[in-house]
TORSE-856296 format. One record per atom (N, C-alpha, C): residue in one letter; x, y, z. Coordinates in steps of 0.1 Angstrom, whole numbers, plus 2048, in hexadecimal, padded with zeros to 3 digits. Each point is the difference from the previous one (the first is absolute). Example, Ala and Ser with C-alpha at 12.3 -4.5 7.8 and 13.67 -1.06 7.14 Angstrom:
2
a8847C784E;a7F780C800;a80980C800;s7FC80B7F9;s80980B800;s7F880B808;
This chain:
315
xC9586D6C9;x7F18007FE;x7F980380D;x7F68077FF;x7F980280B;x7FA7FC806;x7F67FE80C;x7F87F4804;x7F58047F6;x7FB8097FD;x7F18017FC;x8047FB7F0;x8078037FA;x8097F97EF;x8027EF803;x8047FD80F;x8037F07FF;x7F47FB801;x7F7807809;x7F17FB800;x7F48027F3;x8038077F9;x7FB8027F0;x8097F17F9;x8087FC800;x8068017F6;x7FC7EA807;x7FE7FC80B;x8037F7804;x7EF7FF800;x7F5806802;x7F28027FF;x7FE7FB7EE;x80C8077F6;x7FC7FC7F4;x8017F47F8;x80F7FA80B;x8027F37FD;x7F87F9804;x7F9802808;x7F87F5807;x7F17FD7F7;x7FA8117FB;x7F98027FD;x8077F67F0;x8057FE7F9;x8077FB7F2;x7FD7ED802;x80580280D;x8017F2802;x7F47F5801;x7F5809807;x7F27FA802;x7FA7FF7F3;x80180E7F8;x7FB7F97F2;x8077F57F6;x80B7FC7FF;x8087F9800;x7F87F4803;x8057FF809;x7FB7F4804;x7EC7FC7FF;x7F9809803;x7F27FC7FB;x8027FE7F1;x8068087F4;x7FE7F97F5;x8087F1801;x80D800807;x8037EF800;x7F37F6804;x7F9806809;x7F97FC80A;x7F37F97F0;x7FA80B800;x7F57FD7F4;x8067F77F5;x8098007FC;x80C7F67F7;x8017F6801;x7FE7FC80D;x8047F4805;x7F17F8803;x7F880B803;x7F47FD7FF;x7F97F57F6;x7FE80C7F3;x8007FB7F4;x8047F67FB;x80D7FF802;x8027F07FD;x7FE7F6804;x7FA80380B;x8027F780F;x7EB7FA7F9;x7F98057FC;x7F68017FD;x7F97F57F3;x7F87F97FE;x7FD7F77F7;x7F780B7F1;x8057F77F5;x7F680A7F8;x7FC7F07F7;x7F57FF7F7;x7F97FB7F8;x7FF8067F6;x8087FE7F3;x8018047F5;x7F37F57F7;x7F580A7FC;x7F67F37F5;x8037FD7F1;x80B80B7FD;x8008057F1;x80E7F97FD;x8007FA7FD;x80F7F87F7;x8017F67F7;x8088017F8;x8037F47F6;x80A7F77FD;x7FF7F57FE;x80F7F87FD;x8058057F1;x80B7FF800;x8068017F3;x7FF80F7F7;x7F980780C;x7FA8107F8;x80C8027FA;x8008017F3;x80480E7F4;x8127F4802;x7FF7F17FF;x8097FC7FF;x80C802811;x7F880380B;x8047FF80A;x8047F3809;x80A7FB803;x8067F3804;x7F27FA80D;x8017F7807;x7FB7FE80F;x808808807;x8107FA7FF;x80980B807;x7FD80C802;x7FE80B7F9;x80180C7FD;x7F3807807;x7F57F67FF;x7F2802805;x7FF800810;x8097F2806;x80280080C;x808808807;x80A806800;x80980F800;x7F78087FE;x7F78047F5;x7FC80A801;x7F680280C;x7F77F6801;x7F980580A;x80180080F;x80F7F6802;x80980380B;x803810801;x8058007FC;x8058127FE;x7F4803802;x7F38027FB;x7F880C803;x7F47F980D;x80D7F6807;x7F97F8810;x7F57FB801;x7FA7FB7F3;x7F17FE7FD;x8057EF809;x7F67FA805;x8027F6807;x7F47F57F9;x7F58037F9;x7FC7F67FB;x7F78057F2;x8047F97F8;x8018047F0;x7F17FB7F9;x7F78017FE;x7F47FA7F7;x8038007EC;x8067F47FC;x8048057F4;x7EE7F97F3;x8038097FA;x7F08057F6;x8077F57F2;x7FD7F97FC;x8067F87F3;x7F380A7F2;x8117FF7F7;x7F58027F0;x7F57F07FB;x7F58077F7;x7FA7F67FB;x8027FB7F2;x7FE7F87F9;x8077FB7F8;x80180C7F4;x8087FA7F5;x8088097F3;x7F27FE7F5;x7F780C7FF;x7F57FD7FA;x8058067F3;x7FC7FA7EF;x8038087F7;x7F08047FC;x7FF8107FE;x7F68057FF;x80380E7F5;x8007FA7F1;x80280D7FA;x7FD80C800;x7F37FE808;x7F48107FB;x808809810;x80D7FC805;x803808808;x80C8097FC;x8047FA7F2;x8088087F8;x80E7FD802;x8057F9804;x8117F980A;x7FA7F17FC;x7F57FC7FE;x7FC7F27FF;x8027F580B;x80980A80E;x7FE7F780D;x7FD80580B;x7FD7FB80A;x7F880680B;x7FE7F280B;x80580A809;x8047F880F;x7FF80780C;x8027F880D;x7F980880C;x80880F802;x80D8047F6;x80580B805;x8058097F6;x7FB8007F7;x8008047F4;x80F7FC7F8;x8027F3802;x80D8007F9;x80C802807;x80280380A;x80880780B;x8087EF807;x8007F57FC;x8067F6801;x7FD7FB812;x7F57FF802;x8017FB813;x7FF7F17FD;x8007F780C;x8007F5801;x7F77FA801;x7F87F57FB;x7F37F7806;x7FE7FA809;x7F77F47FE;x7F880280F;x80F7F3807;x8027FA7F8;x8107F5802;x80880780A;x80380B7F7;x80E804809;x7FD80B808;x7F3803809;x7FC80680C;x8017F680B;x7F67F47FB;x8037F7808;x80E7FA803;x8087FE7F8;x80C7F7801;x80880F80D;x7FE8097FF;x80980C804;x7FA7FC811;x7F18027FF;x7FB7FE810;x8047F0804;x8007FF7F8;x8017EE80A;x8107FD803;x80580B7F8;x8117FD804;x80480E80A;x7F5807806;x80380B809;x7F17FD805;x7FC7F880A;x7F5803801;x7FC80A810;x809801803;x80080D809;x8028127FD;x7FF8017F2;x8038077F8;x7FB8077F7;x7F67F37F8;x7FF8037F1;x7F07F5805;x7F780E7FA;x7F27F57FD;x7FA8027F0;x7FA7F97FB;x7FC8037F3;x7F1800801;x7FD8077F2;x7EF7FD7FB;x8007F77F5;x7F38007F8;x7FF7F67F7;x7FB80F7F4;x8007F77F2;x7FC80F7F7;x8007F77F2;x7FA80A7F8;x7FC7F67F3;x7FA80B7F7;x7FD8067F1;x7FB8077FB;x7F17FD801;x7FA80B802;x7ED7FF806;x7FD7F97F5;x8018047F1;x7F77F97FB;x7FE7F57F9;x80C7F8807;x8017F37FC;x7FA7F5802;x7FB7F77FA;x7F97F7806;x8037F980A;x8127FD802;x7FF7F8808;x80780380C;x7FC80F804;x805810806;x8007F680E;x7F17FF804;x7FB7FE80B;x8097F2809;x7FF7F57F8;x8067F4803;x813804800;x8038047FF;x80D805800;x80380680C;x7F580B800;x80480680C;x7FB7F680D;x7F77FA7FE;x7FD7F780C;x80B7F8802;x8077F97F5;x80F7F8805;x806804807;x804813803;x80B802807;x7F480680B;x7F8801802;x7F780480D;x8027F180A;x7FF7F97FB;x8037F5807;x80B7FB801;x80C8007FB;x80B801803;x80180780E;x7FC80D803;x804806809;x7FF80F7FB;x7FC8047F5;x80080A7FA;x7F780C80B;x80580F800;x7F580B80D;x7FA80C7F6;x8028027F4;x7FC8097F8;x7FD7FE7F3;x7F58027F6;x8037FE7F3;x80080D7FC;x8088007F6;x80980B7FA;x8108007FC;x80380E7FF;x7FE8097F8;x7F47FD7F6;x7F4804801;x7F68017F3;x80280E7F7;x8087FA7F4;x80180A7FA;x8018027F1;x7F07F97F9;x7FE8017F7;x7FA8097F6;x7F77FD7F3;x7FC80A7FB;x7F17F9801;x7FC805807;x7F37FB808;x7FA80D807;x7F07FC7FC;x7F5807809;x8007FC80B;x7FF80980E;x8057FB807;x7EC7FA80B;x7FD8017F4;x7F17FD803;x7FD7F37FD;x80C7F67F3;x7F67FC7F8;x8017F0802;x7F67F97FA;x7FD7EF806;x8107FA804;x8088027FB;x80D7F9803;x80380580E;x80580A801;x80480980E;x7F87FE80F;x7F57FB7F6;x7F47FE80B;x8027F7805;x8077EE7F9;x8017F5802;x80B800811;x8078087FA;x81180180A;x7FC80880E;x7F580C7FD;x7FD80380A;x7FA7F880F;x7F77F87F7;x7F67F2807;x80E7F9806;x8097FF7F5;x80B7F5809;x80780780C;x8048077FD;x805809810;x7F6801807;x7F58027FF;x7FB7FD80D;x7FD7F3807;x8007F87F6;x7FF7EF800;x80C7FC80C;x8088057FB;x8137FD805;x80280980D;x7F880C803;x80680E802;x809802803;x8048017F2;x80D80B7FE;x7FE80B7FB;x80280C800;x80380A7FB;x8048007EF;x7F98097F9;x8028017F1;x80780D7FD;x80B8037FC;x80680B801;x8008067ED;x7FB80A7FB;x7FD8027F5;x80A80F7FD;x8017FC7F3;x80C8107FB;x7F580B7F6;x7FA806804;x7F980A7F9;x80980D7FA;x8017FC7F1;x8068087F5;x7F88057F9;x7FB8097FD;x7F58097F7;x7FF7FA7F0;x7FB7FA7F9;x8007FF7F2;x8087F4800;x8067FA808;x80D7F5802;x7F87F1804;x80180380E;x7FD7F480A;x7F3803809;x7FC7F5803;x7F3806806;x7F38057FA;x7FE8047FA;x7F7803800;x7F3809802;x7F980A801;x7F780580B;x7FD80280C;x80F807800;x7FE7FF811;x7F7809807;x7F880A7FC;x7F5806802;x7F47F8800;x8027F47FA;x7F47F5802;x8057F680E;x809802803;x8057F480D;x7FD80380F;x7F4805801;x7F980180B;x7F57F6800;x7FC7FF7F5;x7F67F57FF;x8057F07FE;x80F804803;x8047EF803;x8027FA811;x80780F803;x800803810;x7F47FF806;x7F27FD7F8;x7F3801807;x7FB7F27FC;x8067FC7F7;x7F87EE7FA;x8067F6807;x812806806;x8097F6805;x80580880C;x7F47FE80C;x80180980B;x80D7F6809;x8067EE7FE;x8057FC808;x80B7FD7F9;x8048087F4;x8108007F8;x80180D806;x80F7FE800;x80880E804;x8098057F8;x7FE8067F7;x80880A7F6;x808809804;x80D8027FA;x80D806801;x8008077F4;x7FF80E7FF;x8028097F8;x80E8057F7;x8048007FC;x80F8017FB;x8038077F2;x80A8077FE;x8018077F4;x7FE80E7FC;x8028067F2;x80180E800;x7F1804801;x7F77FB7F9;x7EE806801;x7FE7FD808;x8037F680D;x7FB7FC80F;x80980E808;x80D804800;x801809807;x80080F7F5;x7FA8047F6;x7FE80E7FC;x7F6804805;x7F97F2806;x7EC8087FF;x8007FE811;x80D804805;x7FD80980E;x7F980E7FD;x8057FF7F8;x7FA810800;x7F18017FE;x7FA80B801;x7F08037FC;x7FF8057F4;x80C8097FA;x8008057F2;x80A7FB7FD;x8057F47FC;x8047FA7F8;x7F47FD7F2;x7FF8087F6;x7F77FF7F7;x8057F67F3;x80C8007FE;x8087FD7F4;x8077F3802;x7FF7F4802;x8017F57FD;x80C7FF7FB;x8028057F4;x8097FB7F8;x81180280A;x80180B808;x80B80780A;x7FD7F380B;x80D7F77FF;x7FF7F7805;x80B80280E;x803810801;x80C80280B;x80180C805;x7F5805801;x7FF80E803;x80080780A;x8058107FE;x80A80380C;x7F680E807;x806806808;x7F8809809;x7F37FB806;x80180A806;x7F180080D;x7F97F17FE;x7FB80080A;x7F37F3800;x7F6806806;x7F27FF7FC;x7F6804806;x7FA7F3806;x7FD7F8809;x7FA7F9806;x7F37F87FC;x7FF7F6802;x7EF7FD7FA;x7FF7FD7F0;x80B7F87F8;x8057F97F9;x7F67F5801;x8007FC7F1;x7FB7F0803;x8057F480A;x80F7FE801;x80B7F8805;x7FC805811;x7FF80E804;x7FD80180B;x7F27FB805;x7F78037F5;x7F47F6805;x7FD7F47FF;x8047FB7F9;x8057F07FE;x8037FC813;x80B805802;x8037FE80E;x7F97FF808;x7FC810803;x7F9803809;x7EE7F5801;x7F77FF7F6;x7F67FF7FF;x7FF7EB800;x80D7FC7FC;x7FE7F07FB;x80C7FC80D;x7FA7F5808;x8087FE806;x80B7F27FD;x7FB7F87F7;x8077FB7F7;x80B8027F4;x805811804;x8078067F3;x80F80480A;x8077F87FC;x80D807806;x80D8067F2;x80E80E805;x8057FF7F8;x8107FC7FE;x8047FD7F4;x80C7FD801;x80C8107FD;x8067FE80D;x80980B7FD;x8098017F5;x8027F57FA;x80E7FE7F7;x8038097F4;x80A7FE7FB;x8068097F1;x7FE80E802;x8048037F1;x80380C803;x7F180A7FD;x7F67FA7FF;x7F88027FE;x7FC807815;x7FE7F1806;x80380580E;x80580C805;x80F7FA7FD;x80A80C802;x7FB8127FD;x7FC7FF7F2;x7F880F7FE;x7F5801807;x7F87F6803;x7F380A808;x804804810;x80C7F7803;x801807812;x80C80C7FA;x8088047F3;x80580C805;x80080E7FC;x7EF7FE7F0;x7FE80B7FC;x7F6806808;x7FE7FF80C;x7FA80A80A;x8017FC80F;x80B804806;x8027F880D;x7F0802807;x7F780C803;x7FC804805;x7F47F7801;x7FE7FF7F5;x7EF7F77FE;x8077F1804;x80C7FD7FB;x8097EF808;x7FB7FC80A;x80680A80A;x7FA80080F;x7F1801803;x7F78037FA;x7F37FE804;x7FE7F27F9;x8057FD7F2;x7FA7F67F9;x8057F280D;x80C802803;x8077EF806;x7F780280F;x7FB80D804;x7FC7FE80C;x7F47FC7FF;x7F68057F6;x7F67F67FE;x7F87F67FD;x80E7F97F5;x8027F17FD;x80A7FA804;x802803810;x80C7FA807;x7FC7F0800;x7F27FB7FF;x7FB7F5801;x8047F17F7;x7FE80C7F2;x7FF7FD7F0;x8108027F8;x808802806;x80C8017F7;x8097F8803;x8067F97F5;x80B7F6801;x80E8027F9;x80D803806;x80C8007FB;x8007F67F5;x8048047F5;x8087F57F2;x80680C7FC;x80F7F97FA;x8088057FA;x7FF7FE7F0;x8007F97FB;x7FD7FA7F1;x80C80B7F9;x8067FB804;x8108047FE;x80D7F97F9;x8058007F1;x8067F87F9;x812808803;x7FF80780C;x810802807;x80A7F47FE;x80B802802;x8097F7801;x806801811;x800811804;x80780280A;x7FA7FC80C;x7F4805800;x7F480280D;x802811809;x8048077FA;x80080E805;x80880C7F3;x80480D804;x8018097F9;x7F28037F6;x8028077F6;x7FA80B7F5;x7F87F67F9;x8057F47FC;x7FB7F37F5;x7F97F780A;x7FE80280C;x7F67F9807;x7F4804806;x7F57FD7F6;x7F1809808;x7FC7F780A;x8067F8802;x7F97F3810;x80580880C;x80B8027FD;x809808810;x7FA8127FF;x7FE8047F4;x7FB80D805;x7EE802803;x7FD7F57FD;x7F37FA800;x7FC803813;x80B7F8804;x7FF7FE80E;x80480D807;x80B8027FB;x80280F807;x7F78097FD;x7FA8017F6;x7F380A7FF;x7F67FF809;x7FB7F3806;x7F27FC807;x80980180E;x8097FE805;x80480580E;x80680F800;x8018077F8;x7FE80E7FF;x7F6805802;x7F77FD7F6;x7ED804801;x7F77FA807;x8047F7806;x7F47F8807;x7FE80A80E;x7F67FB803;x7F781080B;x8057F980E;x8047F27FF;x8087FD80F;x8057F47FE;x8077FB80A;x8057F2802;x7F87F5801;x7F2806803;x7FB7F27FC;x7F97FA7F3;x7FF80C7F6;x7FA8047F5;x80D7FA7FB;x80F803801;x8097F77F6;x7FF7F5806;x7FF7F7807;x8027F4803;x7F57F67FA;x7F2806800;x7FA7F97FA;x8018007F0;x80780C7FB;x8028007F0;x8077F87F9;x80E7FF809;x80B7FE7FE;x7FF7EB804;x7F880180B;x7FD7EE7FE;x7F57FC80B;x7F9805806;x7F57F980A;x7F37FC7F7;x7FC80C7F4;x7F57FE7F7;x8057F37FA;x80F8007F9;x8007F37FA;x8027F2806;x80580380B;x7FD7F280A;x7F57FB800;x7F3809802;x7F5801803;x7F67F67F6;x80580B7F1;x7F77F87F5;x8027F77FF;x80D7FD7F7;x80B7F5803;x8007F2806;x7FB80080C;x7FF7FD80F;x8107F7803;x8088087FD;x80F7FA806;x80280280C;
């Protein structure tokens, strides 16, 4: 071999090895790094504790906020004749959130939750706010999300301040959410958490059709959900599901503007009924890899990924 072949050839190893090692380097990073998952459930879709605690090991999440269902309402005119905080999807109550944090309390924090329009919604949820409870929710009824009940819970989070985290489904849950600006303006010192398929479609500005609860290509900017953000400083969103998952990866391009200008306002949840905590069947782990992909810097993921939720939170 020649000198100038040994010096190509020992330039390329070297050159092989540096990148090598910076992806170890960022690898080790990342894990090395804390994240704040807000979006989880006990018992999701017949999921063990076991299986929940593995999973969110595997996807290095370090501290868990789990969301309880509200009670088993029978309500014929919904056509199934039942109706609960998750449409049937089997999550855990407000019991076995708490029993999970208080047996991982380095770990696992819970909220309190109750169907809105029950009478005895409110007092319910107060038992586990005082317990220790940091969020009520998942709110995810068949409720206006304007109306005298919803209003009661709102008054209570701010009473408590905690954070009210709501699932906006078109025709489903929620309610009006083209009227939930005027809740953001009546309950200037509650702080609302956005979540779901109509909370992440109406990034867009022509999102005209409602009923398309997952829709794909371009995003044009200036969406209701983006103005929600931008304009209410009490409006933050939940990254979670796959609902999430689609709005950071049917347009990387508008991604990177949207996380960079709600680097303030966005919070990692997974709301993920995996068993594994990574591969194809896990939108929590690609969830995360999508926002340190697209995020516009290191400090824009760090707050996404867990300083916002410390913050709200106040862990």
């Amino acid at each position: 071999m020649s000198l100038l072949s040994r010096r190509g050839f020992l330039m390329t190893s070297l050159s092989g090895s540096s990148v090598a090692l910076s992806s170890f380097s960022r690898a080790a990073e990342d894990a090395a790094e804390p994240i704040i998952d807000i979006h989880q459930h006990t018992t999701y879709r017949e999921r063990t504790p076991e299986q929940l605690i593995a999973h969110q090991r595997t996807m290095r999440v370090t501290q868990t906020i789990l969301l309880p269902a509200g009670s088993s309402v029978k309500r014929p005119s919904t056509g199934d004749g039942k109706h609960n905080t998750l449409g049937g999807v089997g999550a855990g109550g407000n019991d076995t959130a708490l029993t999970m944090a208080r047996q991982h309390p380095k770990e696992f924090f819970f909220g309190a939750n109750e169907v809105t329009d029950l009478p005895e919604a409110r007092a319910e949820i107060a038992k586990y706010l005082d317990l220790g409870g940091i969020i009520i929710g998942e709110q995810k009824f068949a409720v206006e999300c304007d109306s005298a009940e919803s209003q009661i819970l709102y008054a209570l989070a701010a009473e408590y301040r905690v954070p009210i985290l709501m699932h906006f489904q078109h025709g489903t849950y929620n309610l009006g959410f083209e009227r939930l600006h005027k809740m953001l303006e009546k309950f200037p010192k509650t702080n609302f958490i956005g979540h779901a398929q109509t909370w992440w479609a109406n990034i867009d500005k022509n999102h005209a059709d409602q009923k398309v609860l997952y829709p794909k290509g371009k995003v044009t900017a200036g969406g209701l959900t983006d103005r929600y953000l931008a304009d209410y400083p009490n409006m933050f969103a939940d990254m979670s599901a796959g609902s999430g998952l689609n709005a950071l990866t049917r347009d990387e391009d508008h991604t990177r503007g949207f996380l960079d200008r709600h680097q303030d306002k966005i919070l990692y949840g997974s709301d993920c009924d995996d068993r594994v905590g990574k591969g194809p069947g896990c939108s929590g782990s690609q969830t995360i890899a999508a926002i340190r992909k697209l995020a516009p810097h290191k400090v824009a993921e760090r707050k996404i990924l867990y300083e916002n939720a410390k913050k709200l939170f106040r862990l």
